[in-house]
N, C-alpha and C positions, 0 to 999 in steps of 0.2 A: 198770426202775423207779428204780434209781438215779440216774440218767440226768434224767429229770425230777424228781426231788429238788431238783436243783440250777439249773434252770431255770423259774421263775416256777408253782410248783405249785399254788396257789391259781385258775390261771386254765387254761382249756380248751385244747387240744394247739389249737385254729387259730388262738385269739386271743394265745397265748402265740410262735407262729410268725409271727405277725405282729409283734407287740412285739419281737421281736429282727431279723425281715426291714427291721422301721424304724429299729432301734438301731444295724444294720449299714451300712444305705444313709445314715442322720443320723448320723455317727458326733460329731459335735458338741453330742449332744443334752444330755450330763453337763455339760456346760463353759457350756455355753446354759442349762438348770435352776438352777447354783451361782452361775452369773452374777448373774439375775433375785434370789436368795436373799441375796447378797453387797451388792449394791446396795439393796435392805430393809433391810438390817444397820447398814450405811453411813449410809444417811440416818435411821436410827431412832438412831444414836449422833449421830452430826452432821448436825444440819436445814439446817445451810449445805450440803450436799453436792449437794444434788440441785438447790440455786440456781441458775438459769441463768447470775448470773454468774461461777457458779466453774465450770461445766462445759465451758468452753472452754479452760482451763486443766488442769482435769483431766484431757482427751483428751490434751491438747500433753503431759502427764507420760506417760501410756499410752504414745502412741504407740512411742517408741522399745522400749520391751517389748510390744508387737506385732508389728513391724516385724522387731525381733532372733527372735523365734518364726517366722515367717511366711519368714526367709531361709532359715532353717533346714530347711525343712521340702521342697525339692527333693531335695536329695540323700537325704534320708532317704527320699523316696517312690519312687527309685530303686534303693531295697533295695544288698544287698551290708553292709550294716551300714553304711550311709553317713552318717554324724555329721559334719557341717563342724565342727570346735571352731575355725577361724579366723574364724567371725562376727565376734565380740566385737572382736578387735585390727582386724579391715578396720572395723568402725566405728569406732575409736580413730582410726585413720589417715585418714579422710575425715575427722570432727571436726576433726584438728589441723592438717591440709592446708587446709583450709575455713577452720578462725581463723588460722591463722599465715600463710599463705600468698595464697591467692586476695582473701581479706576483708582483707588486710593490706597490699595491694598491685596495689590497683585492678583487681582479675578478678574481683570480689564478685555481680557483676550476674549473678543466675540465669540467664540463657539464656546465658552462660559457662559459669558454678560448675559448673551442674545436668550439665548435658553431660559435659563435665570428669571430675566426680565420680562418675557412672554409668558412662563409660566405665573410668577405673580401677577401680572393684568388678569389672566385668564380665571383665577382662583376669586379676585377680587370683585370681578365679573358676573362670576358665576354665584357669589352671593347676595347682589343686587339684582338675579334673576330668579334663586329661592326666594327673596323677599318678597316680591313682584307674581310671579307663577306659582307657590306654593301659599306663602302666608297671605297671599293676596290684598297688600300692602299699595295703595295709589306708588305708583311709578315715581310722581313726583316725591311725595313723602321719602317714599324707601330712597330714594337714590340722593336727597337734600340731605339727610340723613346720614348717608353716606359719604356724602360730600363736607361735611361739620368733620366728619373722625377722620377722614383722611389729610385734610386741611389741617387739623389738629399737629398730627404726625409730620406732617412736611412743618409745619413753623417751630417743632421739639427740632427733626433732627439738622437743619438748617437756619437756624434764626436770621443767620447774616448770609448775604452772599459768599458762595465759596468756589473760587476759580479751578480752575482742571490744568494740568499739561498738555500740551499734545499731545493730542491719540487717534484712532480711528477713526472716532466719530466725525472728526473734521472732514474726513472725505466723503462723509455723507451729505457734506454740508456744499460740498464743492465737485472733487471731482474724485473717480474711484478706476481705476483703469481706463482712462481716458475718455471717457462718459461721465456726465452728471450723476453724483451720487443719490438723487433723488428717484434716480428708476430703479433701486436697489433697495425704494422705500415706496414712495407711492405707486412706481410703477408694476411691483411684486405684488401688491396689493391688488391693483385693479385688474392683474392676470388672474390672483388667484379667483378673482371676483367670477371673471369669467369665466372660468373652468368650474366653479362652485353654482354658477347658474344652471347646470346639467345634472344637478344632483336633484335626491327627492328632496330633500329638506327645503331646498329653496321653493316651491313647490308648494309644501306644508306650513313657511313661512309666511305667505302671502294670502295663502287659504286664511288663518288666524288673523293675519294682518287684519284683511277684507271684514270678517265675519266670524269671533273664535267659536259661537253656538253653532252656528254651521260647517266651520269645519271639526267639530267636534261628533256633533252626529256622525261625519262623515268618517269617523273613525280617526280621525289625528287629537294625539295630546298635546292639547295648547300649553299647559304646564311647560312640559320637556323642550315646545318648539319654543317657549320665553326664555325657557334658563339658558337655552342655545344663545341663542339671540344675543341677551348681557353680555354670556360668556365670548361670545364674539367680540363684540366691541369692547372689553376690558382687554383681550388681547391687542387690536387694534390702537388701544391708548398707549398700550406700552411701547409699542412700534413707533406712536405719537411721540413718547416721552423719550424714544433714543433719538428720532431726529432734532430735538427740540433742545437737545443738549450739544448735536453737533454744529445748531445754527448760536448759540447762546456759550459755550465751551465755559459753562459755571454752571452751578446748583444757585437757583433764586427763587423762593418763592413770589417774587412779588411780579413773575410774569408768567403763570397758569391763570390767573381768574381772568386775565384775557382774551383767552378761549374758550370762557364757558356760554356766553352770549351769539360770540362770533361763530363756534361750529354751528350752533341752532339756526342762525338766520343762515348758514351756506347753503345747511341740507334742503329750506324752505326753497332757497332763490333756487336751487339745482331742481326746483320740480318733484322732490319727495314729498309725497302728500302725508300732512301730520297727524291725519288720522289711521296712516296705515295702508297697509296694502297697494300700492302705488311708489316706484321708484325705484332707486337702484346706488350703486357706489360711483356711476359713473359725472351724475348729477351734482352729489352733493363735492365732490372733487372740483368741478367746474364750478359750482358757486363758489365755492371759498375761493379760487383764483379770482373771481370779480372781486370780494373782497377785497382781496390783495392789492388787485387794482387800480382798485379806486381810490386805496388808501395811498397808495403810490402816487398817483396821476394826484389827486388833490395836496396831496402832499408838495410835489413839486412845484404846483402850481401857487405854495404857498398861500393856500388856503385856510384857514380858522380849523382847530379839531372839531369846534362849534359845527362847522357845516358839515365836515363828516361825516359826524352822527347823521345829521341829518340827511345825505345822502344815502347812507346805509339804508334809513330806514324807510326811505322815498321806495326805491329800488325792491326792498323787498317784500314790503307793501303791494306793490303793481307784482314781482313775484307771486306771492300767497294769495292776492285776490286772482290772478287767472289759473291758479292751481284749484281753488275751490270753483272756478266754474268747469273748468274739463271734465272734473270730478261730477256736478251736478248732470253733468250732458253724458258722461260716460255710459254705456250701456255694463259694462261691467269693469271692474280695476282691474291694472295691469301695470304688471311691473315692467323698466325699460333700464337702462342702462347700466 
């Protein structure tokens, strides 16, 4: 009787097993209700908000805190306690590579840039996932670690802010053939996301995630399915770091370590379980827009940063604790969104 106490006691043992057999398989469904709630708030504070013409603008600011949740959220679905805290400076490091460099010296043309730029996330990635899956290095360690030397590199090759011209990336930030140029970034993403849910690897991903001894028996190399994983999300940052240059149109380091806090509480509040095995790309997209939102809506409301914080961390608090009870009730994990 206890037991159902604390599990939806107003409503009947099969509609109540159903409510969490959806809460389990939607694990995005908190982050997707706060969202819907947030954006009411929003435009009932500021009637401009929901203007068409600011909502392309609005995504171009999202985007890069979607994108920085969304990198994030591989390695952590392959369990082991896997927190990349190098997101944040590999998008630092595409940003200022991207203004200082490429945009600075005639390589600026995206089917350059783009390439360019993905391929170094990926590479970068991929050695915080040998660290992690071969020398079997704490996640946190290897990737703090990683976060010191790349941190390093962005204050060498950017000490001071340094502005860009006009270029491309601005319509990322706005508008790209008459569409928000954010569907040409997180929107590509969360397609490919879908389309990559049908593969084996995702699959073998969650197996690991769940349990890497067991799926190990079962014939998967956890090894291979981590160095994936990284390498995923170091691609991801880099995707991070070109939108984050079209919302910002300057090389600074002094606004990456703002997203290294912020992806981690997105992916929590979007319902990705942080121990793994549990969640999806869709979730942690949706938390980061509450962030967004809340920073917004508090913000107008001229509210203290002081409470911010504390809202963030209200919000994600009540997040993570009803993540960890789905988990405890679940009969087995499962990934959603």
């Amino acid at each position: 009787m206890a037991s159902q106490s604390l599990t939806l006691p107003f409503v009947g043992a099969a509609w109540r097993d159903r409510i969490l057999d959806g809460l389990r398989d939607n694990t995005y469904v908190f982050a997707l209700v706060l969202t819907v709630a947030l954006i009411i708030a929003n435009t009932a504070v500021l009637p401009a908000f929901a203007s068409w013409s600011q909502v392309p603008s609005e995504l171009g600011t999202l985007a890069p805190f979607a994108l920085a949740a969304m990198a994030s959220t591989p390695a952590i679905l392959s369990g082991g306690g896997g927190i990349d805290l190098s997101i944040a400076p590999l998008m630092g490091l595409v940003n200022i590579i991207l203004v200082t460099g490429l945009l600075s010296h005639g390589l600026g043309n995206p089917a350059i840039a783009v390439p360019l730029l993905l391929l170094l996330g990926g590479v970068i990635g991929a050695v915080n996932g040998v660290l992690v899956g071969v020398l079997r290095y704490p996640p946190v360690i290897a990737t703090l670690a990683v976060y010191f030397v790349l941190g390093g590199i962005d204050l060498r090759l950017a000490p001071d802010p340094v502005s860009t011209n006009p270029n491309w990336t601005n319509q990322l930030a706005s508008t790209l053939w008459h569409v928000p140029g954010t569907i040409f970034t997180v929107g590509v993403v969360l397609l490919l996301w879908f389309f990559f849910r049908r593969t084996a690897y995702y699959g073998a991903l969650f197996a690991v995630g769940d349990d890497d001894v067991a799926a190990f028996a079962s014939g998967v190399n956890a090894s291979v399915v981590r160095i994936v994983a990284y390498t995923l999300g170091g691609v991801l940052a880099a995707v991070a770091g070109i939108a984050l240059t079209g919302t910002i149109q300057s090389a600074d380091v002094t606004v990456w370590p703002f997203y290294v806090l912020i992806a981690l509480a997105a992916v929590a509040l979007g319902g990705t379980a942080l121990t793994g095995g549990r969640g999806g790309f869709l979730g942690p997209a949706l938390g980061a827009t509450c962030v967004y939102l809340i920073q917004n809506l508090l913000s107008a409301l001229g509210i203290d940063v002081f409470y911010v914080q504390v809202a963030f961390g209200a919000v994600l608090l009540v997040a993570v604790v009803g993540g960890a009870f789905l988990g405890r009730t679940a009969q087995r994990p499962r990934g959603a969104g």
